[in-house]
ZANU-69502 format. One record per atom (N, C-alpha, C): residue in three letters; atom name; x, y, z. Coordinates in steps of 0.1 Angstrom, whole numbers, plus 2048, in hexadecimal, padded with zeros to 3 digits. Each point is the difference from the previous one (the first is absolute). Layout:
// residues N
 type atom  c1  c2  c3
  ala   CA   X   Y   Z
...
This chain:
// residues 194
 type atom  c1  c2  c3
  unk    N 788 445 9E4
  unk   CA 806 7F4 7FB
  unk    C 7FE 800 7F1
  unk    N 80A 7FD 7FA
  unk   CA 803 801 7F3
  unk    C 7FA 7F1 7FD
  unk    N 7F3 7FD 7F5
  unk   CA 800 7F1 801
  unk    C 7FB 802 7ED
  unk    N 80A 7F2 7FD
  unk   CA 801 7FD 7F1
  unk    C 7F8 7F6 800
  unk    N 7F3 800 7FD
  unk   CA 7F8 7F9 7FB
  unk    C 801 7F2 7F0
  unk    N 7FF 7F8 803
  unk   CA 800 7F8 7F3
  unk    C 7F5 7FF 7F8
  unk    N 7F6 7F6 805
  unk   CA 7F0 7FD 7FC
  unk    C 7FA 801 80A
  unk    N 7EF 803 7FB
  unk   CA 7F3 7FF 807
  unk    C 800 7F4 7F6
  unk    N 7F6 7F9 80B
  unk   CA 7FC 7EE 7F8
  unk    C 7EE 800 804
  unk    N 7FC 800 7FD
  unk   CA 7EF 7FF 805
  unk    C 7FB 7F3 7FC
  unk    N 7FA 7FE 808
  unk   CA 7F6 7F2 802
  unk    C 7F2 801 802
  unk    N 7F4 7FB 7F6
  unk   CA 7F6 7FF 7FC
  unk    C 7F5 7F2 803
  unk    N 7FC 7FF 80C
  unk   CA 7F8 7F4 7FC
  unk    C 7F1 809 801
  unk    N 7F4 7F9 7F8
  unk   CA 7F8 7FF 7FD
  unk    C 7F8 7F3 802
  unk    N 7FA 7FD 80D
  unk   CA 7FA 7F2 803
  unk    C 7F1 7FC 7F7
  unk    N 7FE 7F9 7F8
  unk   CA 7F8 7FD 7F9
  unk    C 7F8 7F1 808
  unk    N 805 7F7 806
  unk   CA 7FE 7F4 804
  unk    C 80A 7FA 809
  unk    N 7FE 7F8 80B
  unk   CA 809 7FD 80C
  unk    C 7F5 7F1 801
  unk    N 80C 7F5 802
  unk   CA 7F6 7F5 804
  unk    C 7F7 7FA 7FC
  unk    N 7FF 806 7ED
  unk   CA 7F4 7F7 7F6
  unk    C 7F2 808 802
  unk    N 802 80C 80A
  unk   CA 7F5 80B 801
  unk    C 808 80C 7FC
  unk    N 7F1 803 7FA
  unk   CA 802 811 7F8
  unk    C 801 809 80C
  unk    N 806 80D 7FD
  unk   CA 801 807 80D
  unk    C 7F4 80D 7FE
  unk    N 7F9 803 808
  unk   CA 7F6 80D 805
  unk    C 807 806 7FA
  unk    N 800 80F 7F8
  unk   CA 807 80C 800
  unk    C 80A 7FF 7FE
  unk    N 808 812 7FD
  unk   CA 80F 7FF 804
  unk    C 809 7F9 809
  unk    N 808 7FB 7F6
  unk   CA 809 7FB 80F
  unk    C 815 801 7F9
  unk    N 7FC 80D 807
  unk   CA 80E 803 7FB
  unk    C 809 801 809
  unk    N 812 7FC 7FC
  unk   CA 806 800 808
  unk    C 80B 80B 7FB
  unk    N 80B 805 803
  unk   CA 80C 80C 7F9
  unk    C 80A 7FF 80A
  unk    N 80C 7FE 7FA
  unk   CA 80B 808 808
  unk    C 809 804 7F7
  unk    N 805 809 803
  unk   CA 810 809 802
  unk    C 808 800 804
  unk    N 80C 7F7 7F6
  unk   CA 80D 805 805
  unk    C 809 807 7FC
  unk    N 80A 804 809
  unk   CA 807 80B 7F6
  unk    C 812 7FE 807
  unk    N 807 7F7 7F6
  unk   CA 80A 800 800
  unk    C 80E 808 803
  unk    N 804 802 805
  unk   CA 80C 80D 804
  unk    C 80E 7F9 808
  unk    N 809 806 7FF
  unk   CA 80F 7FE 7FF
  unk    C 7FD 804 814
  unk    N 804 7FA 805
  unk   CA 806 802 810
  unk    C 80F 802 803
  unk    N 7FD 80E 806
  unk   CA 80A 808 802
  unk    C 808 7FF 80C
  unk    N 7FD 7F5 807
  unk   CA 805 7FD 80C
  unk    C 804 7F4 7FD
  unk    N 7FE 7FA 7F5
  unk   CA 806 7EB 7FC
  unk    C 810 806 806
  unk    N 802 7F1 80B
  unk   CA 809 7FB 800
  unk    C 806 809 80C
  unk    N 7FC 80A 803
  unk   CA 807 807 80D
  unk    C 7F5 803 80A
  unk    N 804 803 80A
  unk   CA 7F6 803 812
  unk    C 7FF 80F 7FC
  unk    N 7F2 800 800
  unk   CA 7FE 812 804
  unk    C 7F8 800 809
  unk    N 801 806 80E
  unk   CA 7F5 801 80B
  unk    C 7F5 80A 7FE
  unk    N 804 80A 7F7
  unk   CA 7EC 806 7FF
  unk    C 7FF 7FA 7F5
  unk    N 7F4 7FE 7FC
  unk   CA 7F8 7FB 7F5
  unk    C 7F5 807 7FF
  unk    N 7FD 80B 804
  unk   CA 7F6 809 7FD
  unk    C 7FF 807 7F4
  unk    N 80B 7FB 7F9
  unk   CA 7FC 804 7EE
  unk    C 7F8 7F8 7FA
  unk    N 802 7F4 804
  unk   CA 7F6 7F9 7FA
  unk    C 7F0 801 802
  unk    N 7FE 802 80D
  unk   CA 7F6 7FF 804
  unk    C 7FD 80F 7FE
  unk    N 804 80B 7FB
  unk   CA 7FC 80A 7F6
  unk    C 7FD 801 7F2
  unk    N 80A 7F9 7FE
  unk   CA 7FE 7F9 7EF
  unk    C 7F1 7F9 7FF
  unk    N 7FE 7F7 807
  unk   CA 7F5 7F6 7FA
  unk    C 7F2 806 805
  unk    N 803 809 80B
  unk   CA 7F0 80A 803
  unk    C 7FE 808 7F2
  unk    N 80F 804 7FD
  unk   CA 7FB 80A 7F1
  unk    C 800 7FF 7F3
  unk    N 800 7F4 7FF
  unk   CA 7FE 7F3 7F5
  unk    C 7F0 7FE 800
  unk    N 7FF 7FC 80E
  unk   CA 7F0 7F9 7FF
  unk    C 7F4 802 7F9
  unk    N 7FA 80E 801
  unk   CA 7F7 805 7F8
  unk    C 805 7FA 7ED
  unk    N 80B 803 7FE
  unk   CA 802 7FF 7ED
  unk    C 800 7F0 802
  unk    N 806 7F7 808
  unk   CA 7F8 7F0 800
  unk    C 7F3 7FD 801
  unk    N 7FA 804 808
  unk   CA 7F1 7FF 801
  unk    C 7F9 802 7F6
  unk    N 803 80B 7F8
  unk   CA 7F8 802 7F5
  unk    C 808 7FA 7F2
  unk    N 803 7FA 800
  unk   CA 809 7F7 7F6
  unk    C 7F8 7F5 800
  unk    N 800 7FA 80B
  unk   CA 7F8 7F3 800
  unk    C 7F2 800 800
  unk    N 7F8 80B 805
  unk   CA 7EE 804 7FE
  unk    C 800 800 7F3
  unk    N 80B 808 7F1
  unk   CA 7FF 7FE 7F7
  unk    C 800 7FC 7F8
  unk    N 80A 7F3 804
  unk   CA 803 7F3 7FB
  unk    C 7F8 7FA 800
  unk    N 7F6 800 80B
  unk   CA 7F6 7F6 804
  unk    C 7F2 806 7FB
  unk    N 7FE 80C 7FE
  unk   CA 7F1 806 7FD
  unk    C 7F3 7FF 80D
  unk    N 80E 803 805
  unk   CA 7F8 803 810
  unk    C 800 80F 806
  unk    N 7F4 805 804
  unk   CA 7FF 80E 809
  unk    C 806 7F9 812
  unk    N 808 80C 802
  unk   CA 805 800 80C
  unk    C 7F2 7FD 80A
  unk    N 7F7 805 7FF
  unk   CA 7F1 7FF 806
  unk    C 7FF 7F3 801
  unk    N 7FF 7F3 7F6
  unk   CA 7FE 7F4 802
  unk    C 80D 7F9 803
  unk    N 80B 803 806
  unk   CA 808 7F9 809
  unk    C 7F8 7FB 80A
  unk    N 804 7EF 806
  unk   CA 7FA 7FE 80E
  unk    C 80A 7F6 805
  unk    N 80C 7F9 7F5
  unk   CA 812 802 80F
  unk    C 809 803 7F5
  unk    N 807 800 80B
  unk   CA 80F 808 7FF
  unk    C 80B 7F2 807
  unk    N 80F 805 7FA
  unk   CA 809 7F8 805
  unk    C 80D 808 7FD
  unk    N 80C 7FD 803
  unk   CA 80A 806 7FD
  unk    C 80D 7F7 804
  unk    N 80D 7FE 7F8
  unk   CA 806 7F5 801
  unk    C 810 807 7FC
  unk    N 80B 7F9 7FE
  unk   CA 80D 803 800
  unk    C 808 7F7 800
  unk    N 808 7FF 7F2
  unk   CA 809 7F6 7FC
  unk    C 80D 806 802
  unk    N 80A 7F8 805
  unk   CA 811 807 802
  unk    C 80B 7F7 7FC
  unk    N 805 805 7F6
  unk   CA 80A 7FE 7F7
  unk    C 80C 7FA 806
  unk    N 808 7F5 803
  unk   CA 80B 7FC 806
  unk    C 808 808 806
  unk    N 806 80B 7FC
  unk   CA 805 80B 809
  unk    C 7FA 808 807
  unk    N 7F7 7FC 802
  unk   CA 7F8 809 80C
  unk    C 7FB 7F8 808
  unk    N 7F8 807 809
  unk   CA 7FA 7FA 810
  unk    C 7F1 807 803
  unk    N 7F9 7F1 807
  unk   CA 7F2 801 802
  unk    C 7FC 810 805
  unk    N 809 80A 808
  unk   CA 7FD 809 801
  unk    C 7FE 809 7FA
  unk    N 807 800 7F3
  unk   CA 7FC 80A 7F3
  unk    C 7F3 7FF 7F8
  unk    N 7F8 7F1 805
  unk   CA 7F2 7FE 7FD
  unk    C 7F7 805 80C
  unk    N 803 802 80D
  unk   CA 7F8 803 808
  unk    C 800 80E 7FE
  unk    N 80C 809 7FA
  unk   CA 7FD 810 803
  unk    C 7F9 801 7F5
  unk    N 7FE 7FB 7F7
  unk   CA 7FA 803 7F4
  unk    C 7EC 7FF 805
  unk    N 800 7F4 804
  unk   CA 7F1 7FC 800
  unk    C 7FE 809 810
  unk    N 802 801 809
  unk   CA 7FE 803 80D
  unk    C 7FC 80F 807
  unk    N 80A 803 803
  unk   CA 7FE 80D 803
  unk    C 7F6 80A 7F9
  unk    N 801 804 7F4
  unk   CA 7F8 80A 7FA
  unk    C 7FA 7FE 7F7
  unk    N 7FC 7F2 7FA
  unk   CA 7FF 7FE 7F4
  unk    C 7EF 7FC 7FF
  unk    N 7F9 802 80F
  unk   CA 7F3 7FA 7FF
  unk    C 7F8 811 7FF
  unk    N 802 805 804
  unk   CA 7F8 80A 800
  unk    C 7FA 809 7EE
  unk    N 810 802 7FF
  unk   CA 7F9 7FE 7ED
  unk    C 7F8 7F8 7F5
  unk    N 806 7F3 808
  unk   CA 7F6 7F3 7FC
  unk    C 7F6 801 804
  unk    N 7FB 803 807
  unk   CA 7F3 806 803
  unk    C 7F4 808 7FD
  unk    N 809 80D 7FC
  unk   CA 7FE 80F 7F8
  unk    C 7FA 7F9 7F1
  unk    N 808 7FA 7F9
  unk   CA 802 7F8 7F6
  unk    C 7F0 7FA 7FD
  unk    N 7FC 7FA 809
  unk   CA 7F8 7F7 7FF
  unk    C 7F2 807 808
  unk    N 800 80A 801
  unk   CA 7F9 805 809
  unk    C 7FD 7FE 80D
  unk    N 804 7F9 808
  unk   CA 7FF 7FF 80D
  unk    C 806 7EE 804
  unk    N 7FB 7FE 80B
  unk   CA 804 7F3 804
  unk    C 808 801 810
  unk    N 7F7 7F9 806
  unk   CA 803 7FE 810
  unk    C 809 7F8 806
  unk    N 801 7F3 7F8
  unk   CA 806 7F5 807
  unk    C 80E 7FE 7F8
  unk    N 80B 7FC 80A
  unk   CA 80A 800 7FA
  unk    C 801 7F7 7F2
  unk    N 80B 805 7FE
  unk   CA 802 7FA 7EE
  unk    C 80B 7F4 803
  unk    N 7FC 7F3 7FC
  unk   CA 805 7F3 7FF
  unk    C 80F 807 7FA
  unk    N 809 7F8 809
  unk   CA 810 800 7F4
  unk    C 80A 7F3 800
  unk    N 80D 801 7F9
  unk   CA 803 7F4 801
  unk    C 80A 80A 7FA
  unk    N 80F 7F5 803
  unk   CA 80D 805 7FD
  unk    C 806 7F0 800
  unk    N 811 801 7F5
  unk   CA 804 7F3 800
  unk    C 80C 804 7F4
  unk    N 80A 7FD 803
  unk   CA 80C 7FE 7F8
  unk    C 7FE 7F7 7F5
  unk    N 804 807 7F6
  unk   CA 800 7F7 7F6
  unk    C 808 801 7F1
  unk    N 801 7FC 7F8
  unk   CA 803 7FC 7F4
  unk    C 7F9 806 7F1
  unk    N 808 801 7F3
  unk   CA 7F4 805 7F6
  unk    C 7F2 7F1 7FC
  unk    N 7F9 806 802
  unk   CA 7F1 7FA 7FD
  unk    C 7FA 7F9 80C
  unk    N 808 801 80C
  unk   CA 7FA 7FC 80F
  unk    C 7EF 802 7FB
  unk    N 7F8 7FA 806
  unk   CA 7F2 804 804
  unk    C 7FF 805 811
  unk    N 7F6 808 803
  unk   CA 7FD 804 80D
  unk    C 7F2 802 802
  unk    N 7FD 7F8 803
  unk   CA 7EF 7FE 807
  unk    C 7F9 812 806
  unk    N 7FC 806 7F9
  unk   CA 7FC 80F 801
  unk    C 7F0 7FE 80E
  unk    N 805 803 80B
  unk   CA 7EF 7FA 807
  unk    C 7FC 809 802
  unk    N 7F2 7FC 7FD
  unk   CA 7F6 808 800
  unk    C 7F6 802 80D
  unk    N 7F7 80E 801
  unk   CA 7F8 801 80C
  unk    C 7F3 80B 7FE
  unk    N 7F2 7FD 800
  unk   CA 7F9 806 7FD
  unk    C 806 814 806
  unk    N 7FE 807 7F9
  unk   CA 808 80E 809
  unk    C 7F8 808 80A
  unk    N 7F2 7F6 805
  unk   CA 7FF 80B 80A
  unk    C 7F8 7F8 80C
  unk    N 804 7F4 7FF
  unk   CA 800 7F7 80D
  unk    C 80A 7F4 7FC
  unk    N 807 7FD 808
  unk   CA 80D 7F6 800
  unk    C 7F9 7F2 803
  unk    N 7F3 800 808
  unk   CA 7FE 7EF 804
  unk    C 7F1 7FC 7F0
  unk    N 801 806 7F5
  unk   CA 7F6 7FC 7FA
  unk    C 808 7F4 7F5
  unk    N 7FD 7F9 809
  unk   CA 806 7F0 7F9
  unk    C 7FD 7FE 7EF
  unk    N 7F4 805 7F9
  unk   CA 7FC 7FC 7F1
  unk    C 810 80B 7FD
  unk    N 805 806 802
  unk   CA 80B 806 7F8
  unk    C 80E 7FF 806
  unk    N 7FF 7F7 80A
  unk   CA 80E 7F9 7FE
  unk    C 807 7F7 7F7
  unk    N 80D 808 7FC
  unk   CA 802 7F8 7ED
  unk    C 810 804 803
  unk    N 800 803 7EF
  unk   CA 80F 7FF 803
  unk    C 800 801 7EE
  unk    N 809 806 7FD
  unk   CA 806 800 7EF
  unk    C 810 800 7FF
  unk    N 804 7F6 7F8
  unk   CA 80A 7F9 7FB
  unk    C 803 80A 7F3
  unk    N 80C 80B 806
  unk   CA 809 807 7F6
  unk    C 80D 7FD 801
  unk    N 807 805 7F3
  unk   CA 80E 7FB 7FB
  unk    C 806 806 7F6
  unk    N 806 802 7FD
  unk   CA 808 808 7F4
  unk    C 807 7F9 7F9
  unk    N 801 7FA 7F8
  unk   CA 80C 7F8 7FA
  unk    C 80F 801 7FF
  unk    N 803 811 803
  unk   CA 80E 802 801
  unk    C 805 805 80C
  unk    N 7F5 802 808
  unk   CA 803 80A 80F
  unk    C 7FD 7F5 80A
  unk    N 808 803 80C
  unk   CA 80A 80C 805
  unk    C 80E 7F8 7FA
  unk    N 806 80B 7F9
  unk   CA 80E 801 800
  unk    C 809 7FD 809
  unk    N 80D 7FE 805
  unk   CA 804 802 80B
  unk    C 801 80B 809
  unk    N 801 80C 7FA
  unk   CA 800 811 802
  unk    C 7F2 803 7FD
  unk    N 7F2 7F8 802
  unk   CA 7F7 807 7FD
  unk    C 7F7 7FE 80C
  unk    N 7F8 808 7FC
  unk   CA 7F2 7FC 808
  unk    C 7F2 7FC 7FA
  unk    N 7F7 7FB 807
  unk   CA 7EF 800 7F8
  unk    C 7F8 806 80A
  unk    N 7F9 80C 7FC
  unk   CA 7F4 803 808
  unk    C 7F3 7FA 7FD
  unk    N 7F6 7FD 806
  unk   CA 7F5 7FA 7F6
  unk    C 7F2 803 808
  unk    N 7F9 803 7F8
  unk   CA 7F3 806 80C
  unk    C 7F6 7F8 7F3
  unk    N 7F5 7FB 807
  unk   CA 7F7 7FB 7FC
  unk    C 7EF 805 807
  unk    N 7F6 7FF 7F2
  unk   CA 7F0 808 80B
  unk    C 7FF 7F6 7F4
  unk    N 7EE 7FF 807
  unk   CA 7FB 7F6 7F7
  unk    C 7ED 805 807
  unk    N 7F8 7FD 7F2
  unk   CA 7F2 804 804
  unk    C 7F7 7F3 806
  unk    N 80B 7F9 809
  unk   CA 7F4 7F2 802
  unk    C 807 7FC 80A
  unk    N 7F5 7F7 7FF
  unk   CA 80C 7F3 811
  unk    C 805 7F5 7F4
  unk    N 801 7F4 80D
  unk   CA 7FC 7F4 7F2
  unk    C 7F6 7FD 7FE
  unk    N 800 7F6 7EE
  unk   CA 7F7 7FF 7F9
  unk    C 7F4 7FA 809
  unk    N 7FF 7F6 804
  unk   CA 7F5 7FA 808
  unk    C 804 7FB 80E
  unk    N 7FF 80B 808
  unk   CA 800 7FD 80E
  unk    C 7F7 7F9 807
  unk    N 802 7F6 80A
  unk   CA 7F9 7FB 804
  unk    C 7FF 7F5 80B
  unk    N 80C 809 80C
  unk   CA 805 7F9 809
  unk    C 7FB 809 80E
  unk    N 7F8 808 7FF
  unk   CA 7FD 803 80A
  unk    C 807 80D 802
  unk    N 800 807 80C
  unk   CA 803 80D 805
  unk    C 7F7 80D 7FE
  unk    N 808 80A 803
  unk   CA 7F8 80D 7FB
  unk    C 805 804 7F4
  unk    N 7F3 800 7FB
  unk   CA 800 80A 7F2
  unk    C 800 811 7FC
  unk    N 803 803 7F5
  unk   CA 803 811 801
  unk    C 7EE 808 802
  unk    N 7FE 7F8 7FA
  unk   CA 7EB 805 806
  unk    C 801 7FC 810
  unk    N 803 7FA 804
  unk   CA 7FF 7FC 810
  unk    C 807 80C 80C
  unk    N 80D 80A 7F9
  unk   CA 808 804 802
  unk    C 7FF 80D 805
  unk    N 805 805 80C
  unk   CA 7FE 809 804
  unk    C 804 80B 7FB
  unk    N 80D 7FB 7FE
  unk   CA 806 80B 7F6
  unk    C 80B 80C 80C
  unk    N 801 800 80E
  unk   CA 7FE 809 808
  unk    C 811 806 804
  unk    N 802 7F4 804
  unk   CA 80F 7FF 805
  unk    C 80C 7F7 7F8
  unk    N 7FF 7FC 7F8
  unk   CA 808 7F8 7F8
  unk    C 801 7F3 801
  unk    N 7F9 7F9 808
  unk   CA 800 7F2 808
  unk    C 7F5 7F8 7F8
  unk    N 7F3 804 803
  unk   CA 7F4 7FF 803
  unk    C 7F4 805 7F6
């Protein structure tokens, strides 16, 4: 698949204080998006397995876009997320081949490992939509301090004929957790759950 790229947009937080408290350590957050023309706006195509080739072989050069951005080692990743905006002429399934099928396993490679599935989110939208990016600690799914979520947007994307890919890692949970559950020290680490 032939894909005409527009912009990469990157997003940078840097948590210094949450709630009138200073925060422990790093607490970084990063995503990547990367803007591109959809080559299916506006008509039905039944395979969509270009896309979901496209965005496996994208992944790695996003991943390291945003570690850079952020001045983060792939080593201290602890979640992951991955999301998908669609441009008025297209349809929610041009976001699912993109994020679904093949796109975790590189995300993974990327980051050096990671057991539990990768939080996603898809949704039609408009230029400067926001889309809630959720988050999930990456190597157990029930560790509650790193359930989150990051709020990306582009100012000019999605186009009508466009798409947004957007993957997000971050080296923390939230800033001061403190509602209870299992923690990533608590964590088995085993099966992706737990």
């Amino acid at each position: 698949m032939d894909v005409k790229i527009r912009k990469y947009y990157t997003f940078v937080e840097d948590i210094k204080s949450d709630g009138g408290k200073e925060v422990e350590g790093s607490h970084k957050r990063a995503a990547i998006a990367v803007v591109f023309e959809n080559p299916y706006a506006g008509k039905y195509v039944e395979d969509l397995s270009a896309f979901s080739d496209w965005s496996a072989s994208i992944t790695l050069d996003l991943v390291d876009r945003a570690l850079k951005a952020a001045g983060m080692d792939k080593n201290e990743v602890e979640s992951y997320g991955k999301a998908a905006i669609i441009g008025g002429n297209g349809e929610l399934e041009h976001g699912a081949a993109l994020l679904h099928p093949t796109l975790g396993k590189p995300f993974r490679a990327a980051i050096g490992g990671g057991k539990a599935l990768i939080p996603s989110a898809k949704k039609m939208g408009y230029p400067g939509v926001a889309i809630d990016v959720p988050l999930g600690f990456k190597d157990a799914a029930f560790v509650r301090t790193h359930f989150d979520a990051m709020e990306v947007r582009v100012p000019d994307a999605p186009r009508d004929n466009e798409l947004v890919l957007i993957l997000s890692v971050t080296n923390c949970g939230r800033p001061h957790p403190r509602v209870g559950g299992l923690t990533k020290e608590e964590a088995k680490c085993e099966d992706g759950l737990r």
